[in-house]
C-alpha positions in Angstrom: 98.8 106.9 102.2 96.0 109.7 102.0 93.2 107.3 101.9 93.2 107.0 105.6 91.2 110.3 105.6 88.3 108.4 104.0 85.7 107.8 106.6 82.7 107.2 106.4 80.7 110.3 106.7 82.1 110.8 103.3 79.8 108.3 101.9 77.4 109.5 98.8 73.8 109.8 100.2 71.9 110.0 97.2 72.2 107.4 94.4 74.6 107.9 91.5 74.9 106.4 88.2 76.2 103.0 87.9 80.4 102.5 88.4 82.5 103.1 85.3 85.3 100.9 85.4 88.3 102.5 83.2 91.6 100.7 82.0 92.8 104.5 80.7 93.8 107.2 83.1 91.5 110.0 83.8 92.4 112.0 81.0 91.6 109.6 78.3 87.9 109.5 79.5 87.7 113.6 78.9 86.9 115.8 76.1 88.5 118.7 74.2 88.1 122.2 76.1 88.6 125.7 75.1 90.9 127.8 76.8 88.0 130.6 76.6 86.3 128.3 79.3 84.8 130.7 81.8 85.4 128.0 85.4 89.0 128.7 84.3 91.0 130.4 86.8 92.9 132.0 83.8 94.6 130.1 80.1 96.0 130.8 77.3 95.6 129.4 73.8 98.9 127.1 74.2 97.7 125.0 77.4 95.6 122.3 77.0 92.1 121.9 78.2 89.7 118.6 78.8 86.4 118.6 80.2 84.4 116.1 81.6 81.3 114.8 79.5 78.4 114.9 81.1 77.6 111.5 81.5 80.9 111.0 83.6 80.8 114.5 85.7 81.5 118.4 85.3 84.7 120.4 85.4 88.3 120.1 83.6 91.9 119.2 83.7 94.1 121.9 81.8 98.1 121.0 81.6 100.8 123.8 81.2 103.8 122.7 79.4 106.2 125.1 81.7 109.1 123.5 80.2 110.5 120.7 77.3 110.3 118.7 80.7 108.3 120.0 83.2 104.1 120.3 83.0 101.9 122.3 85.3 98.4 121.1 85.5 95.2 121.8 87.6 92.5 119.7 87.7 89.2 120.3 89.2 86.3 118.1 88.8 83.3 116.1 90.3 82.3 112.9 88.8 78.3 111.9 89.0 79.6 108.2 88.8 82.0 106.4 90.9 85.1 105.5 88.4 87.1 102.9 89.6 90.6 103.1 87.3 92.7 99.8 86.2 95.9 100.5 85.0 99.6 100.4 84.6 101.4 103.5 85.6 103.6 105.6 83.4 106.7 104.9 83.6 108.2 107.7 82.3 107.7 110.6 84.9 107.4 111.6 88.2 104.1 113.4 89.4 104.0 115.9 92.5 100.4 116.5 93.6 99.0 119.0 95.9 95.4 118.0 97.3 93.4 121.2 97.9 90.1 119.2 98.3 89.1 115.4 97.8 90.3 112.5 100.3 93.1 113.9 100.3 93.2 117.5 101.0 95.9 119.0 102.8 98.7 116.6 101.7 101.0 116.8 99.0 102.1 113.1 97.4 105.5 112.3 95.3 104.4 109.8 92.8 107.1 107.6 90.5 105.8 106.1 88.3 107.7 102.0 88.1 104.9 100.5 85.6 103.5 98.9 88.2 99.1 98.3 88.5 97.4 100.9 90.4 94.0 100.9 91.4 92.0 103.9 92.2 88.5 104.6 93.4 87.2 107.7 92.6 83.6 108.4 94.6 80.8 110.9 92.8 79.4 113.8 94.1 83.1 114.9 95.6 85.2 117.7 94.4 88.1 116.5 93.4 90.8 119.9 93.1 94.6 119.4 93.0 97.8 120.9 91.8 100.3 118.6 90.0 103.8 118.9 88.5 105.2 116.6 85.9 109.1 116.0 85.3 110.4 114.4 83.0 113.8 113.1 80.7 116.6 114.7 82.8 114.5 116.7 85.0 113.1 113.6 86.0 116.4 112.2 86.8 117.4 115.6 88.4 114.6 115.8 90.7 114.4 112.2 91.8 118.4 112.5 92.4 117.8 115.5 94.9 114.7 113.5 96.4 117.0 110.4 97.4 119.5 112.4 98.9 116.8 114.2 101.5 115.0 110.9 102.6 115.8 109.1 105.6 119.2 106.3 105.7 116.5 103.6 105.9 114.1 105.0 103.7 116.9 105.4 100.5 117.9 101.8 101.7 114.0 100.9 101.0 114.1 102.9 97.9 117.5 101.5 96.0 115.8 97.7 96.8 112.5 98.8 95.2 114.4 100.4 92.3 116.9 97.0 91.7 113.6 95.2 91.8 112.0 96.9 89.3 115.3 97.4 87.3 115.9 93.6 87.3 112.2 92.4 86.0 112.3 95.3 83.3 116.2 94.8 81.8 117.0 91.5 83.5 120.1 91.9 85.5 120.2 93.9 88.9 121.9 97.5 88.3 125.7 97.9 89.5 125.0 100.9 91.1 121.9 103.4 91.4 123.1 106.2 89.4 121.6 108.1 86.7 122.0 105.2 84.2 119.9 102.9 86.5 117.0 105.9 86.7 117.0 106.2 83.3 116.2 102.6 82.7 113.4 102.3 85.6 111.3 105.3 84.5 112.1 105.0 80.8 113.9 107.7 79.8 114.5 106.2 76.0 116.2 109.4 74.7 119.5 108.7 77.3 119.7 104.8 76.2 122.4 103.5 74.6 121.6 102.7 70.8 119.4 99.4 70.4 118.6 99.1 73.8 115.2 98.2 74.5 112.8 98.6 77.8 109.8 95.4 78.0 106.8 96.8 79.2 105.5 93.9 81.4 102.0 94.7 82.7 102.3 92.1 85.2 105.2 93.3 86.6 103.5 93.8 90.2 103.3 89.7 90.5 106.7 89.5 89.5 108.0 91.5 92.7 108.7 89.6 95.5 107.2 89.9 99.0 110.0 91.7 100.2 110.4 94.6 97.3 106.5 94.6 97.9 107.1 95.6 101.6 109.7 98.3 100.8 106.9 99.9 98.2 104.3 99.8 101.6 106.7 101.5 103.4 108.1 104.1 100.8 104.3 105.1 101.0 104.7 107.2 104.1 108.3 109.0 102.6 105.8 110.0 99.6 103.4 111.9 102.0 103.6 115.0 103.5 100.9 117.8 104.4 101.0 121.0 102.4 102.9 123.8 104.1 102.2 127.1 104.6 104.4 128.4 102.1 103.7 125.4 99.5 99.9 127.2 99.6 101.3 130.7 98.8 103.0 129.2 95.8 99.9 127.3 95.4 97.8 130.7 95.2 100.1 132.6 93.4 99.5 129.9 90.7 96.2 129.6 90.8 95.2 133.2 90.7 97.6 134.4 88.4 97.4 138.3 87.2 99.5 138.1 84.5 99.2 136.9 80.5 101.6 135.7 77.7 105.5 135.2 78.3 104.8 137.1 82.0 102.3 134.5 83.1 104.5 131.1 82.0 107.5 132.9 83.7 105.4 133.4 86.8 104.0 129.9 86.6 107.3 128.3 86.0 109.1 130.3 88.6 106.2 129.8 91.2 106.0 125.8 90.1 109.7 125.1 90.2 109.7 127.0 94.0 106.8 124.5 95.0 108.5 122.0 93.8 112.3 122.8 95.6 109.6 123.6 99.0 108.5 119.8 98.6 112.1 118.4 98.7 112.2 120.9 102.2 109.6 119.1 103.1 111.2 115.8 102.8 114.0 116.3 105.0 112.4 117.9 107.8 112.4 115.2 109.9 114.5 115.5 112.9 117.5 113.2 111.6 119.4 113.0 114.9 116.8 111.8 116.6 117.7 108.2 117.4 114.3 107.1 117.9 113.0 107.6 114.7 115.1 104.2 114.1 113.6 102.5 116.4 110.3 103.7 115.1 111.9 102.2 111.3 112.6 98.9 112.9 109.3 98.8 114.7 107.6 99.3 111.3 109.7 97.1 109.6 108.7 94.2 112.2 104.7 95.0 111.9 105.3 94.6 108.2 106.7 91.1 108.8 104.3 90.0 111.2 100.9 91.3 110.2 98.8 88.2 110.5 100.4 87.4 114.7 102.1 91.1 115.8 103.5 91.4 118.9 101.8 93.9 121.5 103.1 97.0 121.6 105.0 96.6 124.5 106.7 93.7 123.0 107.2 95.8 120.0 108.9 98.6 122.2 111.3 95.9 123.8 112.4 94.4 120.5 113.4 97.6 119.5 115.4 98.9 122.6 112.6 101.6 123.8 109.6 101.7 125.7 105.4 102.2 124.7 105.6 106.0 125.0 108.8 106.7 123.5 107.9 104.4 120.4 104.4 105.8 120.0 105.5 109.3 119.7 108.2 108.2 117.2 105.1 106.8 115.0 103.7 109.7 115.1 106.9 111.9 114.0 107.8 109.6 111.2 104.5 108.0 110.0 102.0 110.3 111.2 100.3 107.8 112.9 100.2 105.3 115.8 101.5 101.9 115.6 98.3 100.5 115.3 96.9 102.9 112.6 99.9 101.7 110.8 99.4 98.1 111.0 95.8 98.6 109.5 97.4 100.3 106.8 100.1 97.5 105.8 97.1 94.9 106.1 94.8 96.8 104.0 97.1 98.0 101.9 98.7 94.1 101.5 95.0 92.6 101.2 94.5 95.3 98.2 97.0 93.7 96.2 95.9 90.4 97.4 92.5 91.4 95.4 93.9 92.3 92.8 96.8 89.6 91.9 95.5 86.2 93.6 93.2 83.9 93.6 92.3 83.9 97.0 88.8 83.7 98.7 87.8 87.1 100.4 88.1 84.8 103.7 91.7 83.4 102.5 92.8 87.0 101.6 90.8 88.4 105.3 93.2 85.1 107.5 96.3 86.6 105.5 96.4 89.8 106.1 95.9 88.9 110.2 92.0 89.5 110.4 90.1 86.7 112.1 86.2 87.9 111.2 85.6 88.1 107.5 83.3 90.7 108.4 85.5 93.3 110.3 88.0 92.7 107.6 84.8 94.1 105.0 84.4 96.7 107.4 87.9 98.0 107.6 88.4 97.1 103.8 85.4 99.4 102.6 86.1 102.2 104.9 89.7 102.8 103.4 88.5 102.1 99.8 84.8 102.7 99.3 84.1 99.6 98.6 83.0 96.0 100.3 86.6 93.5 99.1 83.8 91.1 97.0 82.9 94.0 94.8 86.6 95.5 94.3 87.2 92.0 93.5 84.6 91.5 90.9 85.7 95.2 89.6 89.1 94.6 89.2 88.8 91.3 87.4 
């Protein structure tokens, strides 16, 4: 959940052009680029390059196909607008990013893409700089296989639920198993169907989910984040400043890419598993989630869950990087987002909801995790 960096000394001062709002990724809104470019860090005549035009900002994305199923890609860029993007996700990939500046920097995020809506606010005037790796087809399957397997007991609970959610609203029966055949099916891996099968695209797919898989998606939020490592930012630099040209440079890229990518799935299981509080941090989350408009105070929290204020605190900390408060904020705002965007509710209806008595602190909370008052995401989105 890296928007909780945004605060509000990030604001743009000066005045920017007027909000674009986009129903195509980022991509789609850029031009063709040369691989001759002088602000690239290096290229070569097979990667692709897109630039910004100038009405929308400076700087480029350039993708390097590493593998038939695996894509490097760098982006570094600064809008002059604010872009607000309205789409349906891919469903047929999985995205590692590494943030090296923007909202943010310093965390790395695993992104599956179920063809569900997502909604991003990009500000102007911020430098946007990442690192992202693209799998897909059987590496896809490979790598999310290998993610599963390093996530908490609760959190591949959480996951499997999400999945046979998903899996039911797109195919229309709920998967015997979560095996290979299921992943293939959620993230639309055609080439592995059986002959004549067909995958319904359903852009409304999100409205379809019910509360519950909803909740397990809030809390698989947390699993996806982690900061970036030491070592992920020598494999970072070694691919960013590369020395070498032709076959050398893709074998270093790939080799220095796929090593990121194995340090990410480290990174996922180095939570300290036998700790036994980190599942009574699981079930304290779990109860927040459930009670967000009357929680209980955090002492009652600690009873329900068999420990006490301090014990459960630190355990927030371990496993969510945050306190059980910051937490709550995030499951409200994050629940009032979709809120927004899927009903019909009054911002005051959609403030009471969410647990937030004041119309105005719900604004105020609501536009300093997004950017923007609710009214005018609202308005945006629609």
């Amino acid at each position: 959940m890296g928007d909780r960096n945004y605060s509000d000394s990030d604001s743009v001062k000066s005045h920017p052009m007027p909000m674009q709002v986009s129903s195509k990724p980022l991509i789609d809104l850029l031009l063709p680029g040369d691989p001759n470019d002088p602000q690239l860090r290096h290229a070569d005549p097979s990667d692709q390059i897109f630039v910004c035009p100038p009405d929308l900002g400076t700087g480029y994305v350039q993708h390097i196909d590493l593998t038939e199923d695996c894509t490097l890609a760098i982006l570094d860029y600064t809008l002059c607008r604010d872009l607000l993007i309205d789409m349906v996700g891919q469903g047929d990939r999985i995205e590692v990013e590494f943030h090296l500046a923007g909202p943010r920097s310093g965390h790395s995020l695993y992104v599956p893409a179920f063809r569900l809506r997502q909604v991003g606010l990009k500000r102007s005037q911020r430098r946007f700089f990442k690192v992202e790796i693209f799998f897909r087809r059987k590496a896809l399957l490979d790598y999310v296989q290998r993610f599963l397997e390093r996530l908490l007991p609760q959190a591949q609970m959480a996951v499997e639920q999400t999945l046979q959610a998903v899996h039911r609203h797109q195919v229309g029966s709920r998967a015997p198993a979560m095996d290979k055949e299921m992943l293939r099916r959620v993230f639309h891996t055609n080439a592995a169907l059986p002959s004549g099968d067909t995958l319904p695209l359903n852009p409304s797919m999100d409205q379809l989910l019910s509360e519950a898989a909803h909740n397990e998606l809030l809390a698989l939020e947390y699993a996806m984040c982690c900061p970036i490592t030491a070592e992920m930012g020598q494999r970072l630099d070694q691919i960013l400043h590369c020395p070498h040209r032709g076959e050398a440079r893709l074998e270093h890229l790939k080799r220095n890419a796929l090593e990121l990518a194995d340090l990410r799935l480290e990174a996922v299981s180095s939570l300290p598993l036998k700790e036994t509080n980190l599942g009574c941090a699981w079930q304290a989350a779990a109860l927040l989630r459930s009670q967000l408009v009357n929680p209980p105070s955090l002492e009652s929290l600690a009873r329900q869950v068999g420990t006490n204020r301090l014990t459960l605190t630190r355990s927030f900390r371990t496993l969510y990087r945050t306190t059980p408060f910051g937490y709550l904020r995030d499951c409200r705002l994050t629940r009032a987002r979709r809120l927004l965007m899927t009903s019909e509710l009054s911002i005051t209806e959609v403030a009471a909801a969410v647990g937030y008595s004041s119309r105005s602190r719900f604004a105020t909370a609501f536009r300093k995790r997004t950017g923007l008052n609710p009214k005018a995401f609202q308005m945006r989105i629609g």
